[in-house]
Residue frames relative to the residue before (quaternion, step in Angstrom):
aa qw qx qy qz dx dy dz
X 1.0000 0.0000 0.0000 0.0000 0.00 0.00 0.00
X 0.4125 -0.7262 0.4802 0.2679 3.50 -0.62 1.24
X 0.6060 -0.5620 0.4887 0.2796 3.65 -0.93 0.87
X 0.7533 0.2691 -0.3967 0.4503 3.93 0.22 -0.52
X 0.5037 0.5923 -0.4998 0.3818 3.67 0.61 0.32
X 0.5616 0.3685 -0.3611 0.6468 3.25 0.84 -0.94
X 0.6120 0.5847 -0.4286 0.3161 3.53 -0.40 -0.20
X 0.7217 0.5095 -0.1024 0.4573 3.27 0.91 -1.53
X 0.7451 0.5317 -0.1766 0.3618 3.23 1.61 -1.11
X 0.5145 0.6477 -0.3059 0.4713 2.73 1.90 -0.92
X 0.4825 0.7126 -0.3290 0.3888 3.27 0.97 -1.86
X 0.8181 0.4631 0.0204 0.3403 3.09 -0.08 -2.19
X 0.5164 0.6715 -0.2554 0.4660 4.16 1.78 -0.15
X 0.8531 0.2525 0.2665 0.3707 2.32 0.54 -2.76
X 0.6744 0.5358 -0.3770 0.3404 3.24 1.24 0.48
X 0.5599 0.5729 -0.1963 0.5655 2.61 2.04 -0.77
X 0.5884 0.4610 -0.4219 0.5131 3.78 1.02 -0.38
X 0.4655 0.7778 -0.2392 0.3481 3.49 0.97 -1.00
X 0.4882 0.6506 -0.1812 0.5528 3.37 1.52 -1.97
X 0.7869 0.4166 -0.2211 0.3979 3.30 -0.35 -1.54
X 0.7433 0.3797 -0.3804 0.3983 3.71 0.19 -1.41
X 0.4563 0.5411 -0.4946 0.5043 4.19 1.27 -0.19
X 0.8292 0.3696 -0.2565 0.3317 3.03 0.15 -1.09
X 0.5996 0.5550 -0.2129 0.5358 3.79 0.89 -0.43
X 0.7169 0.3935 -0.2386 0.5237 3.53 0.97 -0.82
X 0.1317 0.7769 -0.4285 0.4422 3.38 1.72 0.44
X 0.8532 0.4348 -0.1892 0.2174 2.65 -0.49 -2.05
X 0.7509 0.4517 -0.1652 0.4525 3.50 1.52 -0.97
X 0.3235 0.7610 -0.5550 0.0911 3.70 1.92 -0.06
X 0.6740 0.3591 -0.5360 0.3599 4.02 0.01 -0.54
X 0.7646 0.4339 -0.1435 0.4544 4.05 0.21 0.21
X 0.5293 0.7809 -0.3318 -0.0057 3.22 1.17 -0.46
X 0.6914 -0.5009 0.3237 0.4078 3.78 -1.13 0.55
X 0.4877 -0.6265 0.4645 0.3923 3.48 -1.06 0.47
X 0.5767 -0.5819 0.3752 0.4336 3.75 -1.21 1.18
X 0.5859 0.6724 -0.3309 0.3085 3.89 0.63 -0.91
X 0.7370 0.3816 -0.2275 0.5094 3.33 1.56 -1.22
X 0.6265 0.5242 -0.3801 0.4339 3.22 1.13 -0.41
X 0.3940 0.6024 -0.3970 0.5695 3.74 1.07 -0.73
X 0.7971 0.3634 -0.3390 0.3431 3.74 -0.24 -1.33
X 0.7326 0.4698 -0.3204 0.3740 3.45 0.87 -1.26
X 0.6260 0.5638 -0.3913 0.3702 3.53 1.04 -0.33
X 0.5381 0.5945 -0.2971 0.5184 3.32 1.68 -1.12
X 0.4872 0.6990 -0.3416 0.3967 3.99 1.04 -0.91
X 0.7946 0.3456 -0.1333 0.4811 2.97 0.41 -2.24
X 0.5779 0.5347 -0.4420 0.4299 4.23 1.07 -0.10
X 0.7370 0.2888 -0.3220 0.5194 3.79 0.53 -1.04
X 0.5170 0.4563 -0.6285 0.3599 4.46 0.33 0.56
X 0.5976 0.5436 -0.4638 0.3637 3.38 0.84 -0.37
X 0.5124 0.6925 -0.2927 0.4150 3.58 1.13 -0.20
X 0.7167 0.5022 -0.0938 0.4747 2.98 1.22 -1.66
X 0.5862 0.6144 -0.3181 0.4216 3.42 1.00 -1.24
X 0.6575 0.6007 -0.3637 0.2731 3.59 0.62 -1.98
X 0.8142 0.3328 -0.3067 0.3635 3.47 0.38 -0.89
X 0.4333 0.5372 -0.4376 0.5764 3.94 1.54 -0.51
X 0.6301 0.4960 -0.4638 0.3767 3.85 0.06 -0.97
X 0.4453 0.8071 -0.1911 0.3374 3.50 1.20 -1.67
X 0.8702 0.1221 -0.0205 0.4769 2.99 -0.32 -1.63
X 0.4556 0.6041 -0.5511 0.3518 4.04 1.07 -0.11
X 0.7642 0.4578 -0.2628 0.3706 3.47 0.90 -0.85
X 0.6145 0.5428 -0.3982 0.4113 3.08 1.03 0.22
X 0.5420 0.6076 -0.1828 0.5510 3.59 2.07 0.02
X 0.8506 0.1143 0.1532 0.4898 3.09 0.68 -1.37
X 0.1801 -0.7860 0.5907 0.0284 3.38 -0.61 0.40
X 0.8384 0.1683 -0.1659 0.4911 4.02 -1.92 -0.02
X 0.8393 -0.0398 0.0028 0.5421 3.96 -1.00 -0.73
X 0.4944 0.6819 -0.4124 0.3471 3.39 0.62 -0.96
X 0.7412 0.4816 -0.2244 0.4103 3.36 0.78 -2.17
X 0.6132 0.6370 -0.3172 0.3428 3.36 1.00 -1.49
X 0.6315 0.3957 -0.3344 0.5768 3.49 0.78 -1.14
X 0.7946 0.4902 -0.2996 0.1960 3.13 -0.25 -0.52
X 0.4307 0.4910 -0.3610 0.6657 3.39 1.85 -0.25
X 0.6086 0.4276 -0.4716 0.4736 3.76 0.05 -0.87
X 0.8164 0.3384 -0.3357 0.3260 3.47 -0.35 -1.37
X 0.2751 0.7817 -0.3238 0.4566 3.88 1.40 -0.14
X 0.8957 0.3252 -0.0247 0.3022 2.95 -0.41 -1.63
X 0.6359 0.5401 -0.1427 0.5325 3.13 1.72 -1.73
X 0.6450 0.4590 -0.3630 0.4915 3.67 0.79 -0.85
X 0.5532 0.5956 -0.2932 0.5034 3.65 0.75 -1.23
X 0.8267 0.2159 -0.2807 0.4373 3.72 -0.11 -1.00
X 0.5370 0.5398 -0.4044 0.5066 3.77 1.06 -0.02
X 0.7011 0.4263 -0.2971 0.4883 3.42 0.41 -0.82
X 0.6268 0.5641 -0.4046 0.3538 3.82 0.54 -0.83
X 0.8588 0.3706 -0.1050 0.3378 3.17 1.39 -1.27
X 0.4145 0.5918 -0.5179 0.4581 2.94 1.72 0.02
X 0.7025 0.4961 -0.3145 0.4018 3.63 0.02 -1.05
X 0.7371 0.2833 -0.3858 0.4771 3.66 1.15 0.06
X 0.9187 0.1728 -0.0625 0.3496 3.06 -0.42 -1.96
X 0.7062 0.3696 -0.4546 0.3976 3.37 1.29 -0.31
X 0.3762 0.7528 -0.4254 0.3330 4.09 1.04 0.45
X 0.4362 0.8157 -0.0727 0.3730 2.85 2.09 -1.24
X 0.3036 -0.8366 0.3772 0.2564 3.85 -0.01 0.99
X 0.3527 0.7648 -0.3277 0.4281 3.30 1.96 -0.31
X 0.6395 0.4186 -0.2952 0.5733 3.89 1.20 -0.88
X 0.1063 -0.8735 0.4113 -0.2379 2.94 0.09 1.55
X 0.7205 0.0145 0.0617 0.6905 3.35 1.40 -1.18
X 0.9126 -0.2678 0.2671 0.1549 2.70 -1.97 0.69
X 0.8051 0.3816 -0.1401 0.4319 3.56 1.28 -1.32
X 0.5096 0.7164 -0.2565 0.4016 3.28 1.88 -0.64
X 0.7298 0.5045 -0.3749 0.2688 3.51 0.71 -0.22
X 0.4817 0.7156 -0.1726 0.4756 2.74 2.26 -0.53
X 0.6379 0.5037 -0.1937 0.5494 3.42 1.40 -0.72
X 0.6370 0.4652 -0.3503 0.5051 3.26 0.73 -1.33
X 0.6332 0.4918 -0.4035 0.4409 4.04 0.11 -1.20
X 0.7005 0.4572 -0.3100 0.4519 3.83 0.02 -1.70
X 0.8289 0.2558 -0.3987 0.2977 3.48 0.52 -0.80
X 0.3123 0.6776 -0.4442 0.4960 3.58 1.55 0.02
X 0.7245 0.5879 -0.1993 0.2995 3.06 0.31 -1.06
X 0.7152 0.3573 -0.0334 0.5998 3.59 1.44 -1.42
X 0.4626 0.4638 -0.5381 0.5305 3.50 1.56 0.67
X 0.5373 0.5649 -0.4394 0.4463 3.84 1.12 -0.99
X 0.8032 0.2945 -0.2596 0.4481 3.52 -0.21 -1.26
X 0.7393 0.3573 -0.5189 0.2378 4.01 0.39 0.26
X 0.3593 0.6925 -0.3533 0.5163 3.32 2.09 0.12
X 0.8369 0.3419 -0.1784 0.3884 3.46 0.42 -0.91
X 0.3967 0.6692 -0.3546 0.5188 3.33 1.97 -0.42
X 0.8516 0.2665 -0.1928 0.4082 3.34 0.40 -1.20
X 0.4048 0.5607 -0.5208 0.5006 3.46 1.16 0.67
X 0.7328 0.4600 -0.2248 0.4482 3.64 0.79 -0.68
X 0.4899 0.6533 -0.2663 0.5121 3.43 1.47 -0.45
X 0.6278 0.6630 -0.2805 0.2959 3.55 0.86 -1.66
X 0.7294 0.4222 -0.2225 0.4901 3.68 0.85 -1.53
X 0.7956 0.3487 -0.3302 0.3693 3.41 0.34 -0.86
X 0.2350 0.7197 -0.4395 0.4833 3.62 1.37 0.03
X 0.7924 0.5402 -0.0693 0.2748 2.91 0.39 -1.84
X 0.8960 0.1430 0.1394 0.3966 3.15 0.80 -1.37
X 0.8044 0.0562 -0.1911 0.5597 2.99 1.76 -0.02
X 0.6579 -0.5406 0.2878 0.4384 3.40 1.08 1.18
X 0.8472 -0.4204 0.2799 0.1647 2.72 -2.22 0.33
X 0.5792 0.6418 -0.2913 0.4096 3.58 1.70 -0.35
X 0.6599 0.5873 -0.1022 0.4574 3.11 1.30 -1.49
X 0.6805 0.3660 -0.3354 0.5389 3.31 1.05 -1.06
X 0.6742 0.5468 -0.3549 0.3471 3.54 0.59 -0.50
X 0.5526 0.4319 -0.4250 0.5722 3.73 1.37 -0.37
X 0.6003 0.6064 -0.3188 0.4125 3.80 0.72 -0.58
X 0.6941 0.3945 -0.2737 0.5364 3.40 1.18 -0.82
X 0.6421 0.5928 -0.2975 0.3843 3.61 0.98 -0.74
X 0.6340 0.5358 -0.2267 0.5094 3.20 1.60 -1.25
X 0.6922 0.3799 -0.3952 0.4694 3.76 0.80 -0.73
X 0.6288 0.5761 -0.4549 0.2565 3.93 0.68 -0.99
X 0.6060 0.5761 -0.3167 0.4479 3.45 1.59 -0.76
X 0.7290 0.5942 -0.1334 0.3125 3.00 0.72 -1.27
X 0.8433 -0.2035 0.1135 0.4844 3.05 -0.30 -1.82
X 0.4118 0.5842 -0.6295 0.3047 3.22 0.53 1.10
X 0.4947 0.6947 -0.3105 0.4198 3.11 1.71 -1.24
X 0.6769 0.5408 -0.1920 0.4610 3.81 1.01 -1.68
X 0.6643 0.5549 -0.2031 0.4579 3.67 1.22 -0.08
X 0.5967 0.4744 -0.1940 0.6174 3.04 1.26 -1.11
X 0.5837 0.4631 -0.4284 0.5112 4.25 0.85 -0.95
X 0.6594 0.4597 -0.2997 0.5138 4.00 0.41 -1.50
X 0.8307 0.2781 -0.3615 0.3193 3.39 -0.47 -0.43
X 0.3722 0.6827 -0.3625 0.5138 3.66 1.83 -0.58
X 0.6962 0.5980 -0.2588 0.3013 3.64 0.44 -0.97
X 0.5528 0.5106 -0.1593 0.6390 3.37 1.49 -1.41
X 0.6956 0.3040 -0.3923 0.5195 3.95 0.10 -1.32
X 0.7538 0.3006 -0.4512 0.3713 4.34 -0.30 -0.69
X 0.6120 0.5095 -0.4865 0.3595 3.64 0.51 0.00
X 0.6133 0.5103 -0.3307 0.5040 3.70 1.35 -0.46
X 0.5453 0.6724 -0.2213 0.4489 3.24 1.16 -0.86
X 0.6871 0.4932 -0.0814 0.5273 3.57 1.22 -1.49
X 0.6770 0.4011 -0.1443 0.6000 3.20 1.44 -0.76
X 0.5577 0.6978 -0.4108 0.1823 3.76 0.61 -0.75
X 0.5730 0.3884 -0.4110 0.5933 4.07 0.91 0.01
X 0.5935 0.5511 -0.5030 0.3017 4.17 0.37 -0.98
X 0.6785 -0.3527 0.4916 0.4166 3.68 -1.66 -0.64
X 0.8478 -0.3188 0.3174 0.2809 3.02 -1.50 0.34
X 0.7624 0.4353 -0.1731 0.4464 2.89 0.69 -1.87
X 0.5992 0.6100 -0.2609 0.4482 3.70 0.93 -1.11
X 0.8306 0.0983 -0.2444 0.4906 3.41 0.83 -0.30
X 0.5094 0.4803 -0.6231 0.3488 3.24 0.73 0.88
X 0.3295 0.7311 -0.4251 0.4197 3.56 1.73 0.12
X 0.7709 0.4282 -0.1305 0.4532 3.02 0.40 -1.98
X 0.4401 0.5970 -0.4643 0.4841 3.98 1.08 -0.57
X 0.7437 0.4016 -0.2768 0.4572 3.57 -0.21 -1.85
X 0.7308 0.3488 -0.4035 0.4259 4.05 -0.01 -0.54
X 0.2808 0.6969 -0.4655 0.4678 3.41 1.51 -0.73
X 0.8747 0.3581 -0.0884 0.3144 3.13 -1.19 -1.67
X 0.7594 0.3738 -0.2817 0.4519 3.70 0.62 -1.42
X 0.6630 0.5451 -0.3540 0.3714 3.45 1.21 0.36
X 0.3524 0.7027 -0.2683 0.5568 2.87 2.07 -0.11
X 0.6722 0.4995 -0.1907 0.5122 3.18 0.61 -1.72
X 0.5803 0.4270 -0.4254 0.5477 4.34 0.36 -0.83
X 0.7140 0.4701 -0.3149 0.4123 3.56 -0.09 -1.70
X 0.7289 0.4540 -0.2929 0.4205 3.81 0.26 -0.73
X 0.6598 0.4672 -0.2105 0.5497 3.35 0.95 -0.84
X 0.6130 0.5216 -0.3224 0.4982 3.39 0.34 -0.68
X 0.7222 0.4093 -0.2878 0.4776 3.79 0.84 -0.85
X 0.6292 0.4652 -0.3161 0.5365 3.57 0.75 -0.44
X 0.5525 0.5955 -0.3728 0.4485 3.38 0.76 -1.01
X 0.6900 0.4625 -0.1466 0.5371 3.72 0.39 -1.60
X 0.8404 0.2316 -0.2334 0.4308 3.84 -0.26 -0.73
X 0.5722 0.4514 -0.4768 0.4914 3.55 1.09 0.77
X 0.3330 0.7029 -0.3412 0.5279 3.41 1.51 -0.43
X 0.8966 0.3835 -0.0930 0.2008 2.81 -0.81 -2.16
X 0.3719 -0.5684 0.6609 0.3190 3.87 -1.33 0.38
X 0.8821 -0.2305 0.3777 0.1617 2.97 -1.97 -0.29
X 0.8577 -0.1525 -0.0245 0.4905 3.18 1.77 -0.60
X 0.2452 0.2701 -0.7404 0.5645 2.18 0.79 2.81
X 0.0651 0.6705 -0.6975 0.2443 3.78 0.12 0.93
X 0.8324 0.1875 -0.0246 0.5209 3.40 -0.09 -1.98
X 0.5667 0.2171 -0.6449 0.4646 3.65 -0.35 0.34
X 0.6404 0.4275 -0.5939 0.2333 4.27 0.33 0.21
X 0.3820 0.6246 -0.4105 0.5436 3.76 1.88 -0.62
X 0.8591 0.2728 -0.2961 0.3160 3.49 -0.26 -0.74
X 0.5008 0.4699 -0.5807 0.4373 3.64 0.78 0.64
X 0.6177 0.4846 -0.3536 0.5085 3.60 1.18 -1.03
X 0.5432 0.5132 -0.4583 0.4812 4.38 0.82 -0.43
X 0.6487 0.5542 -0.3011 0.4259 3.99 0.87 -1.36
X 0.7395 0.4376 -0.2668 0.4364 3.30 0.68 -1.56
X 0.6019 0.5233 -0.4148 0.4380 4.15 1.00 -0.20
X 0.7395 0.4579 -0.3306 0.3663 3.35 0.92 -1.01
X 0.4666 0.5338 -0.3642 0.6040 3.72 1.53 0.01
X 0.5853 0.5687 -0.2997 0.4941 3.71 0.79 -0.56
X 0.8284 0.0667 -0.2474 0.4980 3.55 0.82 -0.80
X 0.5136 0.4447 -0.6066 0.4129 3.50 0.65 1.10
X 0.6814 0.4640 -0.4257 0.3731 3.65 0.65 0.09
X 0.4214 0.5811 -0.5242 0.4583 3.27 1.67 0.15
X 0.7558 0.3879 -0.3498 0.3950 3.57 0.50 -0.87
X 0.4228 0.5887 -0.4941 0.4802 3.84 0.97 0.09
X 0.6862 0.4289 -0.2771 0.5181 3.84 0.38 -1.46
X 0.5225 0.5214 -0.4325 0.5177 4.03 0.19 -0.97
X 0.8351 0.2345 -0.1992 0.4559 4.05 0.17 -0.60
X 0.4786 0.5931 -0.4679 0.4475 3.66 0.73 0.42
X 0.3008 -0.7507 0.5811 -0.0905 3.36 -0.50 1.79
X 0.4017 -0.5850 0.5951 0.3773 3.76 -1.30 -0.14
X 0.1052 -0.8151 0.4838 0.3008 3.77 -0.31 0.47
């Protein structure tokens, strides 16, 4: 494999996922996360994509139509939850209420710029610089967007939970996550389905489900310890 492909792909993953964690880490400027943790969680959400490939692997070698679908979702979603509990959200830096929400999304937009540029790699390859560029345009909308909603799910339930007991938010974790798991599935589920033009009405449940995303950021941003 010729070195400037990978290059191009990378290029073509991670800058555009990059975008988002600026633009998401926004939301937290009066508070924001040290750069080191955010660096890590993005680095987090690159090396599950590692992990996943070979679980992803063998599901298919079990299971097949919906079955598979769920099962990649629930994969990926457990994987990027688990990678980060054990790091950045273990971290004493999670501190408040809004931070889990960051930490996950930005976990999250390390997955999709790792896995972007896996997808990036072939058409690089084989059908020039146009193709890869509708490919890249088609995932930033898409499923990076569909990553950032799923993993968003897990960080505002912790978030919602972040003053309660232990138990309460490992409560609020597990609905967290299995809501991840629906939302993730459901998108894969639909854009294997779908033609050409139910594409966007499938973008625009993932466009709806962000703009609820950044009013519950402002809901968390006001959750206090009482």
């Amino acid at each position: 494999m010729e070195l400037p492909v990978v290059v191009y792909a990378a290029l073509g993953g991670i800058l555009p996922a990059l975008v988002w964690v600026w633009f998401w880490n926004r939301e937290d400027a009066k508070h924001p996360e040290p750069k080191q943790l955010i660096v890590a969680a993005f680095l987090v959400g690159m090396v599950t994509v590692a992990a996943v490939i070979p679980l992803e692997k063998m599901a298919t070698v079990f299971l097949s139509g919906t079955a598979m679908v769920v099962a990649w979702a629930a994969i990926e979603e457990i994987m990027k939850f688990a990678l980060a509990y054990f790091t950045v959200l273990s971290h004493k830096a999670n501190d408040e209420p809004i931070d889990p929400l960051i930490y996950m999304i930005t976990v999250a937009l390390g997955f999709a710029a790792a896995e972007n540029t896996l997808f990036l790699i072939d058409p690089i390859s084989n059908s020039g610089i146009i193709e890869s560029i509708l490919t890249g345009n088609f995932r930033f909308l898409g499923a990076t967007l569909l990553h950032v909603l799923a993993s968003s799910a897990v960080g505002l339930m912790l978030g919602l939970a972040f003053y309660r007991r232990k138990l309460v938010k490992f409560w609020y974790g597990a609905i967290g996550l299995i809501l991840a798991i629906i939302l993730h599935g459901l998108f894969n589920f639909f854009i294997l389905k779908s033609n050409g033009n139910e594409l966007m009405q499938v973008f625009m449940f993932v466009w709806i489900g962000l703009i609820l995303l950044l009013i519950a950021f402002e809901h968390v941003k006001r959750i206090t310890r009482n």
